[in-house]
C-alpha positions as a Markdown table, in Angstrom:
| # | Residue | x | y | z |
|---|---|---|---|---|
| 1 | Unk | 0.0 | 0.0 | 0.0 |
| 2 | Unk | 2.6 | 2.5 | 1.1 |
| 3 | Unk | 4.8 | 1.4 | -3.1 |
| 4 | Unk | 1.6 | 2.4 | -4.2 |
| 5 | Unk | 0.7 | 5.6 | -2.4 |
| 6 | Unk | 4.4 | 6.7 | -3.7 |
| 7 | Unk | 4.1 | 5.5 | -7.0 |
| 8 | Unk | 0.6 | 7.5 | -7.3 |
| 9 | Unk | 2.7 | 10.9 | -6.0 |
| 10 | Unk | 5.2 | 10.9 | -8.1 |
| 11 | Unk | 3.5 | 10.3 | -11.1 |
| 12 | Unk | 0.5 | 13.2 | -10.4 |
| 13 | Unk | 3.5 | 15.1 | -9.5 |
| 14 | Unk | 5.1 | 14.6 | -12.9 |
| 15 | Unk | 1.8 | 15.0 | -14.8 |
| 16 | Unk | 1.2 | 18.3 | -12.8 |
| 17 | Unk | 4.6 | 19.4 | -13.6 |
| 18 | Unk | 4.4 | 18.9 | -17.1 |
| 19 | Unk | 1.1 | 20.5 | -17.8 |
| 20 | Unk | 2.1 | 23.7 | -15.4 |
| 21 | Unk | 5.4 | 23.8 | -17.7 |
| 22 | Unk | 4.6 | 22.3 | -21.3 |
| 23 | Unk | 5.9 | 25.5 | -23.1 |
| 24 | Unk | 9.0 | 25.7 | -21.5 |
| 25 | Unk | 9.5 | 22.0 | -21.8 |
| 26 | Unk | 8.7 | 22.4 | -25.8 |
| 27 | Unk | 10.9 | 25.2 | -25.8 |
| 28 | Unk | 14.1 | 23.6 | -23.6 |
| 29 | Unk | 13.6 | 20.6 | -25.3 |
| 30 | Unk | 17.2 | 19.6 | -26.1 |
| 31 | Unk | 18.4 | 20.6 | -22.7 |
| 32 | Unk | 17.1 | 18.4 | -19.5 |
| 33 | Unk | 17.3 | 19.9 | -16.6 |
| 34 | Unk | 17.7 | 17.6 | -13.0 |
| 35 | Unk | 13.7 | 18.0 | -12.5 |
| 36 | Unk | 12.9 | 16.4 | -16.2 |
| 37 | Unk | 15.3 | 13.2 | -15.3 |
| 38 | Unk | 13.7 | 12.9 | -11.7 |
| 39 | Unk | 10.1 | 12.6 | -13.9 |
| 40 | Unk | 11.1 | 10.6 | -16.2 |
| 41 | Unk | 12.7 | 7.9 | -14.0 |
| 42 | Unk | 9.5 | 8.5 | -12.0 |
| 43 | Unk | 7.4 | 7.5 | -14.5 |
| 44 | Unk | 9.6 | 4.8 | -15.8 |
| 45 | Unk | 9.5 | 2.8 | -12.2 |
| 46 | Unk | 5.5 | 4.3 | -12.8 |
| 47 | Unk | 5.4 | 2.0 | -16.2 |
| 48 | Unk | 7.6 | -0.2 | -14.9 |
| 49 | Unk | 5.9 | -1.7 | -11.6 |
| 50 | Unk | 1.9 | -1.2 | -13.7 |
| 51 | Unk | 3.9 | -3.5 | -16.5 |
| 52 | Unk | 4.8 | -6.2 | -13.4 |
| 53 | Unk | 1.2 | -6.6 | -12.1 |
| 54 | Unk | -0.3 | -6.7 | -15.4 |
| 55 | Unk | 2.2 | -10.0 | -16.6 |
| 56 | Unk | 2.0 | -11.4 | -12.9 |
| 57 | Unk | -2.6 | -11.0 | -13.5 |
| 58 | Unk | -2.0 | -12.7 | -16.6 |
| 59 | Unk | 0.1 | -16.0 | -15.3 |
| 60 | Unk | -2.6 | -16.4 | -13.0 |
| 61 | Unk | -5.5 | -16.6 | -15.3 |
């Protein structure tokens, strides 16, 4: 419960971040700063762990 919980914040955090900042992101684009690698190795363990319970629901049907 508490992987979830922290899973669920840091991806609403990255979603929020990205839709408060899209034109700067667009505009920066070539240059990633700290906060875009935090979000996107957020959203990779995100994908990551959703990609785990999906193949570990499917072995057991």
């Amino acid at each position: 419960m508490v992987i979830d919980t922290a899973i669920v914040g840091m991806v609403l955090t990255g979603v929020g971040y990205i839709i408060v900042n899209f034109e700067t992101i667009m505009n920066d684009l070539p240059f990633a700063e700290q906060v875009d690698v935090w979000i996107a190795c957020s959203a990779l363990v995100g994908l990551l762990e959703l990609s785990r319970r999906c193949a570990s629901q499917c072995s057991l049907s």
